[in-house]
C-alpha positions as CSV (number, residue, x, y, z in Angstrom):
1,X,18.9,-125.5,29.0
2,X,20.3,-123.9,32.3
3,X,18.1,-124.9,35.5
4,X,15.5,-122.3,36.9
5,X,17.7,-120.7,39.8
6,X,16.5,-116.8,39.4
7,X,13.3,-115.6,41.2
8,X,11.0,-113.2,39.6
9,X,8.1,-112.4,42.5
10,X,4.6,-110.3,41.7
11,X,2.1,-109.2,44.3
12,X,-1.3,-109.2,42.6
13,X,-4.8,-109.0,43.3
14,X,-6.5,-112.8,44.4
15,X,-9.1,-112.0,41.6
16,X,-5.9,-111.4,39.4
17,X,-4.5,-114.8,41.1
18,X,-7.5,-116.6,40.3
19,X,-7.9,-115.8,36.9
20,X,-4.2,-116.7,36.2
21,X,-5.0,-119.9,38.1
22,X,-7.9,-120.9,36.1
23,X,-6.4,-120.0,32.5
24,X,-3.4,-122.5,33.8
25,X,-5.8,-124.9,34.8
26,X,-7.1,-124.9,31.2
27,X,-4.2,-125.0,30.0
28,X,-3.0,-128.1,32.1
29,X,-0.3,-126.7,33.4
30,X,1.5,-125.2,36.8
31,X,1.0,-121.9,37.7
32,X,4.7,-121.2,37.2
33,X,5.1,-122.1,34.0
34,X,1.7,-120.5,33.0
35,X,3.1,-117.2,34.4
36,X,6.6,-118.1,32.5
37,X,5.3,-118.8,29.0
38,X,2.9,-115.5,28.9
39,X,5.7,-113.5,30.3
40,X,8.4,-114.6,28.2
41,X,6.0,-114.6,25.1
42,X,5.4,-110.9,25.8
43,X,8.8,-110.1,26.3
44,X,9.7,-111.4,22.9
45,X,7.3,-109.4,21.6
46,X,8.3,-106.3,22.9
47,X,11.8,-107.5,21.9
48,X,10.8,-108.2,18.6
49,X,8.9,-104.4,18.1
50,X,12.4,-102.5,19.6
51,X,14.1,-104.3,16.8
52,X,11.9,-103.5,13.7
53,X,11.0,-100.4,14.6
54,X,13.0,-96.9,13.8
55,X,12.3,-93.6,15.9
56,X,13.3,-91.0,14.8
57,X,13.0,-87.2,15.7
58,X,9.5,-86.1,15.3
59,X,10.4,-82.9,13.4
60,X,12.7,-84.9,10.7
61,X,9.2,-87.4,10.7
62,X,7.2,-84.1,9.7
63,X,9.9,-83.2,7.2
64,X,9.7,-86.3,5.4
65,X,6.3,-87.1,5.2
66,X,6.2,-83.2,3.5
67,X,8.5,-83.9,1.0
68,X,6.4,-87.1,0.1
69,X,3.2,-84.3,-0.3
70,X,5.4,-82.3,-2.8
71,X,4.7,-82.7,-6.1
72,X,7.5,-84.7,-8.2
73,X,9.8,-82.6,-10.1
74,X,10.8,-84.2,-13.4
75,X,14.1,-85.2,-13.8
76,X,15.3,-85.0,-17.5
77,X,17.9,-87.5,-17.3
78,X,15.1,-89.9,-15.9
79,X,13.3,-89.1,-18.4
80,X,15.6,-89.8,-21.3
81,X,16.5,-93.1,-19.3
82,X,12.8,-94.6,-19.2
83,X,12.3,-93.7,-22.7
84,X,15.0,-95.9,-23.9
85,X,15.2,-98.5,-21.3
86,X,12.1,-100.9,-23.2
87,X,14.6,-101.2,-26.2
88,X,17.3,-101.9,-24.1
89,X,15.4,-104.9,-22.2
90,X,14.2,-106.1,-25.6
91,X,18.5,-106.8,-26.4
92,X,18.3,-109.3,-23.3
C-alpha cells in the first residue's frame, strides 16, 4: 500500500463536523480515516452501479419495452421444434 501523500479538503457545517466526529468516535477511530472509509465506500459504490448499468437512448428504451407488450407471433418452425424435442431428450 502506497503512503497517504494526496490531500482531499471539505468545508462543512460544524453541526456537519460534529456529527462526523461523533459517528468516528463510535466507531473508535480518527476522523480521517472515518471520512476515508465512508468516502471510499461510496465511491465504490457509484463505481460499482456505472459498471452494471446500461443506458441507453430513451426512445430505443420505449421501443423495446413495446415490442415486449406485443403479442407473440407463432413461429412454425418453433413450433415443430418443441413438439419433437421431449422425444429427442428421452434418446439421451
Amino acid at each position: 500500500m502506497s503512503a497517504a501523500t494526496a490531500r482531499i479538503e471539505v468545508r462543512v457545517s460544524p453541526q456537519v463536523k460534529a456529527r462526523i466526529e461523533s459517528a468516528a468516535s463510535l466507531q473508535d477511530t480518527t476522523l480521517s480515516s472515518f471520512v476515508v472509509a465512508a468516502v471510499t465506500e461510496r465511491a465504490d459504490e457509484v463505481m460499482r452501479q456505472h459498471e452494471t448499468h446500461t443506458s441507453v437512448p430513451a426512445e430505443f428504451f420505449d421501443a423495446l419495452i413495446a415490442s415486449l407488450d406485443e403479442p407473440a407471433e407463432v413461429n412454425p418452425a418453433l413450433v415443430k421444434a418443441a413438439r419433437r424435442s421431449p422425444a429427442r431428450a428421452a434418446q439421451f
